[in-house]
N, CA, C and O atoms as a GROMACS GRO file, in nm:
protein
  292
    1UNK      N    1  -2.455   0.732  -0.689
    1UNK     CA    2  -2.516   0.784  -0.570
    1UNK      C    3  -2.452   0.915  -0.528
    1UNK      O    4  -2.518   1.013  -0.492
    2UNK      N    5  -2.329   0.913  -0.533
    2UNK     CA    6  -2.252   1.061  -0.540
    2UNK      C    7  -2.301   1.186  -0.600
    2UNK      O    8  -2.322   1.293  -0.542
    3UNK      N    9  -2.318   1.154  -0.739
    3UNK     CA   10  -2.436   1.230  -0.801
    3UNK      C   11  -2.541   1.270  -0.750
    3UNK      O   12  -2.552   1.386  -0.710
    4UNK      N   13  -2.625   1.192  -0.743
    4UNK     CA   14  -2.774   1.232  -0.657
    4UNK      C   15  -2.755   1.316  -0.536
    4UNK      O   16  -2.830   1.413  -0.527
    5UNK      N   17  -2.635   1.289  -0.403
    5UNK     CA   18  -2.644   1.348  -0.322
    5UNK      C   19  -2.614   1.495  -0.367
    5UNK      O   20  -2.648   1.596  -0.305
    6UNK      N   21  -2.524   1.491  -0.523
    6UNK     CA   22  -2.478   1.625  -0.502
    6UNK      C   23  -2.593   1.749  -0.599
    6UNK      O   24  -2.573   1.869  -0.615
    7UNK      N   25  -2.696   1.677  -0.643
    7UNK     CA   26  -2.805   1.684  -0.698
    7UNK      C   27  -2.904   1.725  -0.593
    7UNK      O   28  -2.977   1.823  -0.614
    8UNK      N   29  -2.912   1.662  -0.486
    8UNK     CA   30  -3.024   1.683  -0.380
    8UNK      C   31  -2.952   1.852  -0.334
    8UNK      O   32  -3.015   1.957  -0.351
    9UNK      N   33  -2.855   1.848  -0.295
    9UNK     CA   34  -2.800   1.959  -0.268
    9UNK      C   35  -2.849   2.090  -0.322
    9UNK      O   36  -2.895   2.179  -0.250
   10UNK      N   37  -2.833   2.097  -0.483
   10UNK     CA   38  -2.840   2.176  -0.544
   10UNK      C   39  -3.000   2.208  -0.544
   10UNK      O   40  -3.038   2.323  -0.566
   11UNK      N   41  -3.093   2.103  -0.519
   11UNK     CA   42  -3.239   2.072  -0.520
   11UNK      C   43  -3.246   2.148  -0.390
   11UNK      O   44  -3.340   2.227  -0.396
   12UNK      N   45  -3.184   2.153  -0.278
   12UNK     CA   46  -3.222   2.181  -0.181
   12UNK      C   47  -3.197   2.327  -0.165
   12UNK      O   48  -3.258   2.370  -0.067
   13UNK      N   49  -3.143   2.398  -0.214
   13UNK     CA   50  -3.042   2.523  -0.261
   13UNK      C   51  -3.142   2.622  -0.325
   13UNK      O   52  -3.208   2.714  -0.278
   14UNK      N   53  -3.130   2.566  -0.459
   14UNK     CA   54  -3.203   2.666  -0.534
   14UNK      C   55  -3.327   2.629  -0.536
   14UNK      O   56  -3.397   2.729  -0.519
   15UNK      N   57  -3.406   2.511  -0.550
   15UNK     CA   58  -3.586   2.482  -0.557
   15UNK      C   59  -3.630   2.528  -0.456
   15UNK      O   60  -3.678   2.642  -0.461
   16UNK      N   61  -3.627   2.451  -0.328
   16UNK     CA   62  -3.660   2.432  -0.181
   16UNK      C   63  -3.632   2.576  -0.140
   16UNK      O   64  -3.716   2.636  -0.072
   17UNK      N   65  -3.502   2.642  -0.183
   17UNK     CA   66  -3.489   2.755  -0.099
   17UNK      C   67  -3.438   2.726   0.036
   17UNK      O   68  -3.488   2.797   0.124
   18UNK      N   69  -3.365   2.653   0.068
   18UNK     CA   70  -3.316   2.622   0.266
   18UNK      C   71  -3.188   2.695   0.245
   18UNK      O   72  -3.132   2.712   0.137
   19UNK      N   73  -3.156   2.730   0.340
   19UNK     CA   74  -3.054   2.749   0.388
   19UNK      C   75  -2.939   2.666   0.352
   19UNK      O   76  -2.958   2.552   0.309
   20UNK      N   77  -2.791   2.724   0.368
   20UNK     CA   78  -2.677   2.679   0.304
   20UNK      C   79  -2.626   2.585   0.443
   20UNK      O   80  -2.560   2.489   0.403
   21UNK      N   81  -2.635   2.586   0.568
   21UNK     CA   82  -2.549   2.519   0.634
   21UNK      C   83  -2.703   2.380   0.635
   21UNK      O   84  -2.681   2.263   0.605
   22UNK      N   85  -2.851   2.434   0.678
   22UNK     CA   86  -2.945   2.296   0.671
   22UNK      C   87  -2.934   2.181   0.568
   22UNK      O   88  -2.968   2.063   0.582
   23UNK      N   89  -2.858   2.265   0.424
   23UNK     CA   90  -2.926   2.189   0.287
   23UNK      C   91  -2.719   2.127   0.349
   23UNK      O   92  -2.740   2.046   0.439
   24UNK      N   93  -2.621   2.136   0.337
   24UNK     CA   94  -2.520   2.143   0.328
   24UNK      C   95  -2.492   1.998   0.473
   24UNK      O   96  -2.400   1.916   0.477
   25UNK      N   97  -2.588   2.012   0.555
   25UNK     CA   98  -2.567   1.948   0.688
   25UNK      C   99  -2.611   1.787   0.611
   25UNK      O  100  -2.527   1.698   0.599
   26UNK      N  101  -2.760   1.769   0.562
   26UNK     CA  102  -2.822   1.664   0.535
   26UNK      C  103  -2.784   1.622   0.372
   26UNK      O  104  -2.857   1.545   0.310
   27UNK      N  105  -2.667   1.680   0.315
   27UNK     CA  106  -2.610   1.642   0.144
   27UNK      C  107  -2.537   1.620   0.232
   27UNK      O  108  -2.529   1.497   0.233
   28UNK      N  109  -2.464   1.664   0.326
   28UNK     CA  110  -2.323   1.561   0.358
   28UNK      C  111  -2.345   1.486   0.467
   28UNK      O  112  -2.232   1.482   0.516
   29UNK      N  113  -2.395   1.442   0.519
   29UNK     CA  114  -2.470   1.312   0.504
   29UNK      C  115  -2.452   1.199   0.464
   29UNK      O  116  -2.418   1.085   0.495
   30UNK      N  117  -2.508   1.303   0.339
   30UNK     CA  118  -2.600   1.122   0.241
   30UNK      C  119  -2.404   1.123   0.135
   30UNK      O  120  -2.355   1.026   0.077
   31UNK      N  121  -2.365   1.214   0.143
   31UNK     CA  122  -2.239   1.207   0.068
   31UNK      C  123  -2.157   1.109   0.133
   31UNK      O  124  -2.120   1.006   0.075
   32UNK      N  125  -2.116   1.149   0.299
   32UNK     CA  126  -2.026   1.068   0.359
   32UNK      C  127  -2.081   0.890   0.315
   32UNK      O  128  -2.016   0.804   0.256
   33UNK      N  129  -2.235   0.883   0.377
   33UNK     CA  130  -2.279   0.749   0.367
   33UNK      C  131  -2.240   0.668   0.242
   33UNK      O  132  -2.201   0.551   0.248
   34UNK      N  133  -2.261   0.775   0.074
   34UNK     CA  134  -2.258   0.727  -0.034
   34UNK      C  135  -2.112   0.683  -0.061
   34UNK      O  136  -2.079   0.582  -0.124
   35UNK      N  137  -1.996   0.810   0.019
   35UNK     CA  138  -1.851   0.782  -0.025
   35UNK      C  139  -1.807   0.662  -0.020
   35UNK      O  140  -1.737   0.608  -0.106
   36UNK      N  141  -1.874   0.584   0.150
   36UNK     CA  142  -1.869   0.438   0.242
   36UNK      C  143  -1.860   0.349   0.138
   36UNK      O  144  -1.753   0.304   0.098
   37UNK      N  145  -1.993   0.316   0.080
   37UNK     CA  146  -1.984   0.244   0.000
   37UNK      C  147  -1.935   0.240  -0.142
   37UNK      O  148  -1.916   0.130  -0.193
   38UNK      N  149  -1.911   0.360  -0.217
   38UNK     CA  150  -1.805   0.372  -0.287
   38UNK      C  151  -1.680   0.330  -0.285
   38UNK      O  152  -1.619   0.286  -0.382
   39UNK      N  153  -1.622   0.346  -0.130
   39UNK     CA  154  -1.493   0.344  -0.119
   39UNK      C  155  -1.477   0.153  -0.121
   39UNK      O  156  -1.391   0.080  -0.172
   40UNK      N  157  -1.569   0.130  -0.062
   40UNK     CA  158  -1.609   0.000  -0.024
   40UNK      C  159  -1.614  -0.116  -0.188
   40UNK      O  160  -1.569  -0.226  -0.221
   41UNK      N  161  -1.664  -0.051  -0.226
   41UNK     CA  162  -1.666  -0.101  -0.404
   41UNK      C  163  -1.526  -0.142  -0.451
   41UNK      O  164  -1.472  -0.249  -0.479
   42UNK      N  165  -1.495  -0.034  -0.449
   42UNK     CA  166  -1.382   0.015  -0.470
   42UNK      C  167  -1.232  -0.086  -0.477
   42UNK      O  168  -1.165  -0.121  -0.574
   43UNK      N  169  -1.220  -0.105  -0.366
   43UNK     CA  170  -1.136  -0.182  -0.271
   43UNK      C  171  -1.160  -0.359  -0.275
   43UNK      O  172  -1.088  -0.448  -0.230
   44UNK      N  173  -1.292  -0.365  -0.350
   44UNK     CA  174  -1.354  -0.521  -0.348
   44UNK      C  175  -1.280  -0.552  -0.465
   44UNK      O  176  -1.208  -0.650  -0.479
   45UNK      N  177  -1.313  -0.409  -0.600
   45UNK     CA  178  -1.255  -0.426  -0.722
   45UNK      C  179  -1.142  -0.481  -0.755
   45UNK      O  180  -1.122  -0.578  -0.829
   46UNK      N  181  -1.037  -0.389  -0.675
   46UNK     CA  182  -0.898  -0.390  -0.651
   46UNK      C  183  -0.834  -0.577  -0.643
   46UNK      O  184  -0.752  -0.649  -0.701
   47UNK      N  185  -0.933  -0.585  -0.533
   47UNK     CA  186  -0.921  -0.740  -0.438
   47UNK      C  187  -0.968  -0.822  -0.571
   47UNK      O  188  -0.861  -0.881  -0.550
   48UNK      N  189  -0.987  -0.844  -0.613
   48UNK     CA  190  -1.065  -0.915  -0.716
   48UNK      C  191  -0.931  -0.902  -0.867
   48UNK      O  192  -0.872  -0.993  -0.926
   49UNK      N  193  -0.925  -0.779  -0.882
   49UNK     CA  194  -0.869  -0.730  -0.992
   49UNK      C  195  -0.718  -0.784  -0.986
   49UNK      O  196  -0.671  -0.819  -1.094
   50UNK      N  197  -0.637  -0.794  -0.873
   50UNK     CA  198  -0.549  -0.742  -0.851
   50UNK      C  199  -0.444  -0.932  -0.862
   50UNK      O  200  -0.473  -1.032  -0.797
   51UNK      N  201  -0.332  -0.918  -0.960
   51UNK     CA  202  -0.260  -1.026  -0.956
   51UNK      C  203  -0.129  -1.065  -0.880
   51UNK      O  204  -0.048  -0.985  -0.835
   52UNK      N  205  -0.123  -1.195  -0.871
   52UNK     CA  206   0.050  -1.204  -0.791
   52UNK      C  207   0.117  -1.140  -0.842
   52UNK      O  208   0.091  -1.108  -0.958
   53UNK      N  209   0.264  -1.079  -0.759
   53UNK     CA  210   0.337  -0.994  -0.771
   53UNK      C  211   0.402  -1.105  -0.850
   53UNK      O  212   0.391  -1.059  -0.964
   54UNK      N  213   0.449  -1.194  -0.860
   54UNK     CA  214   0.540  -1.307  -0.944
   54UNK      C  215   0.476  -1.304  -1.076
   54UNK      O  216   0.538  -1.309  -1.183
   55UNK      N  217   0.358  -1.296  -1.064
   55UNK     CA  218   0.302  -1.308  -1.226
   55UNK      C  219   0.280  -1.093  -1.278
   55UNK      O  220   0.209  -1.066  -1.375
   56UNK      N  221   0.321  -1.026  -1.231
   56UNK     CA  222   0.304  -0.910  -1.224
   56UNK      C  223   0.451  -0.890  -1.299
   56UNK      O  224   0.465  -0.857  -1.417
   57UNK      N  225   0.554  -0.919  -1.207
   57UNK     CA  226   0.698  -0.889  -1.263
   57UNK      C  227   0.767  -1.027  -1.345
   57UNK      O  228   0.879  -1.064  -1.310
   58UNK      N  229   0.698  -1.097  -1.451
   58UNK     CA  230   0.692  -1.193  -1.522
   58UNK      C  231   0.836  -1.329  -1.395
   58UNK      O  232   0.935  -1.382  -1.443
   59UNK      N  233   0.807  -1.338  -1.298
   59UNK     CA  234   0.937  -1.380  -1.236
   59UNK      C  235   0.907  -1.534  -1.225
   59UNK      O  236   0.792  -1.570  -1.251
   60UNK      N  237   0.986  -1.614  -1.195
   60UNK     CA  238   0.950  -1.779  -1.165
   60UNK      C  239   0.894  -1.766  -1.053
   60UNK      O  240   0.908  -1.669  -0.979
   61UNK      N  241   0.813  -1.880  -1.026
   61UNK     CA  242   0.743  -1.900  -0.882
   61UNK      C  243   0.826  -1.937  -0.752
   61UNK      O  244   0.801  -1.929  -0.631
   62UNK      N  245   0.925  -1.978  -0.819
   62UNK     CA  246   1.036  -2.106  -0.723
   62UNK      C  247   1.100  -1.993  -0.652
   62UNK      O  248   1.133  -2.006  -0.534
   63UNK      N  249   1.125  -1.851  -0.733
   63UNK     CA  250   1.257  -1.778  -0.658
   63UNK      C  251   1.178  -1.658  -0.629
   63UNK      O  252   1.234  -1.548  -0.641
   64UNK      N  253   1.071  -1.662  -0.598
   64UNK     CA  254   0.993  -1.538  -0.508
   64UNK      C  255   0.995  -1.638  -0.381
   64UNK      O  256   1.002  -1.761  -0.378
   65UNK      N  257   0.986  -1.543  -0.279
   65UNK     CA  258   0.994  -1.515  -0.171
   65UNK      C  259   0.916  -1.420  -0.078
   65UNK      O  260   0.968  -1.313  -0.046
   66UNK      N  261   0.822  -1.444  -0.042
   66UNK     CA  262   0.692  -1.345  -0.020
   66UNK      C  263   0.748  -1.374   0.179
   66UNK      O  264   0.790  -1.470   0.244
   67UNK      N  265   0.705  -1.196   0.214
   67UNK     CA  266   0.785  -1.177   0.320
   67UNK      C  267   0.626  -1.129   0.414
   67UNK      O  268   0.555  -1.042   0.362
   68UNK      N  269   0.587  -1.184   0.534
   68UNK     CA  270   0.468  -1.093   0.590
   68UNK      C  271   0.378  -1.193   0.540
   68UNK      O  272   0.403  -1.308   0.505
   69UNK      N  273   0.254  -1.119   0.542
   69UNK     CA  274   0.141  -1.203   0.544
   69UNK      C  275   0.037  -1.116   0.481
   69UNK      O  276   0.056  -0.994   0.478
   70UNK      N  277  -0.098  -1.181   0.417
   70UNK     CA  278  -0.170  -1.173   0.349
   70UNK      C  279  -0.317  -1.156   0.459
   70UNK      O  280  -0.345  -1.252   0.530
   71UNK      N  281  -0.394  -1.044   0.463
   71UNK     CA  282  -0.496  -1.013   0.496
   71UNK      C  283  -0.654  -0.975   0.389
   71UNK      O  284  -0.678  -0.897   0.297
   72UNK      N  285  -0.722  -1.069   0.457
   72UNK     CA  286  -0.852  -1.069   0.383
   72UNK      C  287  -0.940  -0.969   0.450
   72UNK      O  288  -0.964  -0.965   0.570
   73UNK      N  289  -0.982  -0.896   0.366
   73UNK     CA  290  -1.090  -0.766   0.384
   73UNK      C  291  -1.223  -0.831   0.342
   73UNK      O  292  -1.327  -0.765   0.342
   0.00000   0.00000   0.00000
């Protein structure tokens, strides 16, 4: 989707002929909106992807010690 917005841009630029701040106002826009859910992807991946620190630094379970707390996004 990043693409496309930065596609419409260029569509809006050179085809259309508009202006640089009109075509520039409504691509960023649709950019910010597209980044949202990019960033949003993103971060699900991570959450999903992402393993215990005990099984990360090959350590026993018994002698970790997890400090703070765990928040779900």
């Amino acid at each position: 989707m990043l693409l496309t917005s930065g596609l419409l841009f260029i569509a809006m630029r050179d085809i259309w002929g508009w202006r640089l701040l009109k075509s520039g106002v409504i691509a960023g826009a649709f950019i910010c909106i597209d980044s949202a859910f990019f960033l949003a992807s993103m971060f699900g991946l991570m959450e999903r992807k992402s393993m215990h620190v005990s099984d990360f630094f090959l350590l026993p379970k018994d002698r970790v010690i997890l400090i703070g707390r765990q928040a779900a996004i």
